[in-house]
C-alpha positions in Angstrom: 110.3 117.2 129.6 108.3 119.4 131.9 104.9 118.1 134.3 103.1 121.4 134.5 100.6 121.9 137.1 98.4 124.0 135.0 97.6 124.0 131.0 100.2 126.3 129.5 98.3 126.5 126.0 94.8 127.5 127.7 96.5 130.4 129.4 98.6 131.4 126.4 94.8 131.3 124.4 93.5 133.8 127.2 96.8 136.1 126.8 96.1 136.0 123.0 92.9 137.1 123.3 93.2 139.9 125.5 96.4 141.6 123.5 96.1 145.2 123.0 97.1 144.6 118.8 96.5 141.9 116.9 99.3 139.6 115.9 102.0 140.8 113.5 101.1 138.6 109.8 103.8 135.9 109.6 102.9 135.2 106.1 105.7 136.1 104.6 107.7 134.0 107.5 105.9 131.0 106.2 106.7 131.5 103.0 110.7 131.7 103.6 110.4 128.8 105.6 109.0 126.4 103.0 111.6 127.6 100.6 114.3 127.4 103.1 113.0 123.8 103.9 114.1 122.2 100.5 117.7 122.9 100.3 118.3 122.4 104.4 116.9 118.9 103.9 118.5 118.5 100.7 121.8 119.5 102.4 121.2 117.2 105.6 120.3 113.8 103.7 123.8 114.5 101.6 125.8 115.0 104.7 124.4 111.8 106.1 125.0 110.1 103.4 129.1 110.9 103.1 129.0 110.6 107.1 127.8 106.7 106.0 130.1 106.5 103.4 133.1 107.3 105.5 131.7 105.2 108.2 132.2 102.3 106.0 135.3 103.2 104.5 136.8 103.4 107.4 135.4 99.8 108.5 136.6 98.3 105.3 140.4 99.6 106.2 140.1 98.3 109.8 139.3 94.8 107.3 142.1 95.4 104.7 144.9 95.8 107.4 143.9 92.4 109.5 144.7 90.9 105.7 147.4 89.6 103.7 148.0 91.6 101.2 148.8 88.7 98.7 145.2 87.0 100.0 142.5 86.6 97.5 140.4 88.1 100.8 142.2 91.0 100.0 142.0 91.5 96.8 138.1 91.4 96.9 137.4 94.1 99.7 139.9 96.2 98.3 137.7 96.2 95.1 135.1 97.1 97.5 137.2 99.9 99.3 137.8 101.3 95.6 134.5 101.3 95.1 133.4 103.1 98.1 136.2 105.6 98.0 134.4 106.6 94.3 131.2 107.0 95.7 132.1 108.5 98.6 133.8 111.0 96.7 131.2 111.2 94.7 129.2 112.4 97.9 131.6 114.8 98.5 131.1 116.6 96.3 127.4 116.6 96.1 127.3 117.2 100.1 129.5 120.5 99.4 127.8 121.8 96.1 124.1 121.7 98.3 126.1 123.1 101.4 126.7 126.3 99.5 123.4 126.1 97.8 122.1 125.9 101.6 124.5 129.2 102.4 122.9 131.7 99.7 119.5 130.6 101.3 120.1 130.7 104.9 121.6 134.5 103.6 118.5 135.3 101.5 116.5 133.9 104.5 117.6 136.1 107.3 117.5 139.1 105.2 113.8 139.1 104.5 112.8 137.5 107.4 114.9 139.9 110.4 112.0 142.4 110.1 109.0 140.5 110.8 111.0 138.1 113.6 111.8 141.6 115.8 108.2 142.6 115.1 106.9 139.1 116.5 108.7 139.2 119.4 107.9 142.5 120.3 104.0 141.4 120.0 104.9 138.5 122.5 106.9 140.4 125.0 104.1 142.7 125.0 101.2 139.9 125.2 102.4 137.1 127.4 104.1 139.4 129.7 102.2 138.2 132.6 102.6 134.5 131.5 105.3 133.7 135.0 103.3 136.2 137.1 99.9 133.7 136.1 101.7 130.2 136.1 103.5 131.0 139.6 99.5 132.1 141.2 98.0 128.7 139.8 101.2 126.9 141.2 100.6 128.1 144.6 96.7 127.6 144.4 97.2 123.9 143.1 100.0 123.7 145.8 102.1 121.9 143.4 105.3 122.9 141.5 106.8 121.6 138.2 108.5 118.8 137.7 111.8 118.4 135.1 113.3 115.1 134.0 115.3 114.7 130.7 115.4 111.3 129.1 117.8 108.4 129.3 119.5 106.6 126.7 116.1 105.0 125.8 114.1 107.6 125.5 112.2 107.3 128.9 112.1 109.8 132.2 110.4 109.5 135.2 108.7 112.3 137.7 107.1 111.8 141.0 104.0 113.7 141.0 101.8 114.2 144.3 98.3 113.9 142.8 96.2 117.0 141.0 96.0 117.6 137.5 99.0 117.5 135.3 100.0 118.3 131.9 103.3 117.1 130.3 104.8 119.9 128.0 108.0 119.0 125.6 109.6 120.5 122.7 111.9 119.1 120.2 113.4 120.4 116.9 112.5 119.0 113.5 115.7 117.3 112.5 115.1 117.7 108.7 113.6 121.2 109.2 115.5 124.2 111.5 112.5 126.4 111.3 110.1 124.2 112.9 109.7 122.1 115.8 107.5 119.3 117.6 105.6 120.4 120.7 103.3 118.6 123.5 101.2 119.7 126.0 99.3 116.4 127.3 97.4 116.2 130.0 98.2 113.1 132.2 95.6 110.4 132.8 97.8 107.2 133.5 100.4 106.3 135.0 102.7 107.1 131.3 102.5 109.3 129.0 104.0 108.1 125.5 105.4 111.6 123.1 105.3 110.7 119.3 104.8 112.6 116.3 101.3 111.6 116.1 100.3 113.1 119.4 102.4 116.1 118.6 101.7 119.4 116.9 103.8 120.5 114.6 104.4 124.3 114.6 107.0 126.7 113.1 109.6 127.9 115.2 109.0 131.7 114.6 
């Protein structure tokens, strides 16, 4: 998590509307990313579910060896351990079958897409070129300087900013989608600021 002294998405609106060419079409990138999107989260709900299932395997042996083996205890939570063992296996296999489904994708993905990703960042390298040269001027005229804090174990950070106007920028990936990501720029008015999805943007990660 950043505190900006300036807005970074007002001057990346000027850069975009001074470039020299318009923006490469990124329709196609779109397109591989919402058919990419299926089997990825397809893949990643499997794989949590056998990481669960061999979580709790695993807790029902830590049970079965503080047991008697000749205790009706026993008996029932190794019915249970059977049963798991099935299902888990079961998962296995389901988790590896979409993993390889996920592999021909990702493979058909960056094929099509290489192309139009070098052409995008050529178009930004070109545009925002002057983006550091602009942010460093309205630094010194503000006389402030970022601020950068990660967060804790619960989420929370904390930044000691002298007073002016502030914007908090953050990015995070989309855990059930690698091609996209969540993104703030909020401009501070309190004495928090709160990032959620619903005062996010959700954007592709081109």
């Amino acid at each position: 998590m950043v505190a900006l002294p300036y807005d970074r998405d007002s001057i990346i609106a000027a850069l975009t509307v001074r470039a020299i060419t318009p923006r490469p079409d990124v329709a196609l990138l779109d397109s591989l990313f919402a058919r990419f999107r299926r089997p990825f989260a397809a893949y990643a709900m499997a794989a949590d579910k056998a990481a669960r299932l061999q979580d709790s395997l695993g807790r029902v042996k830590v049970g079965l060896d503080s047991l008697p083996r000749e205790s009706p205890a026993y008996r029932m939570l190794y019915g249970t351990f059977v049963a798991l063992g099935i299902e888990r296996a079961a998962a296995d296999k389901q988790r590896d079958s979409l993993q390889r489904a996920l592999k021909s994708a990702r493979a058909a993905f960056g094929t099509r897409s290489d192309s139009t990703r070098a052409a995008l960042r050529a178009w930004e390298d070109s545009t925002y070129r002057d983006y550091e040269k602009i942010t460093q001027q309205l630094s010194r005229d503000a006389g402030l300087q970022p601020a950068t804090d990660t967060t804790g174990v619960e989420g929370t950070a904390a930044l000691v900013l002298k007073k002016g106007r502030w914007w908090i920028y953050a990015r995070s990936w989309d855990a059930l989608d690698p091609n996209a990501e969540w993104y703030w720029n909020i401009p501070v008015r309190g004495d928090s600021v709160s990032l959620s999805p619903e005062n996010a943007r959700r954007r592709p990660r081109y």
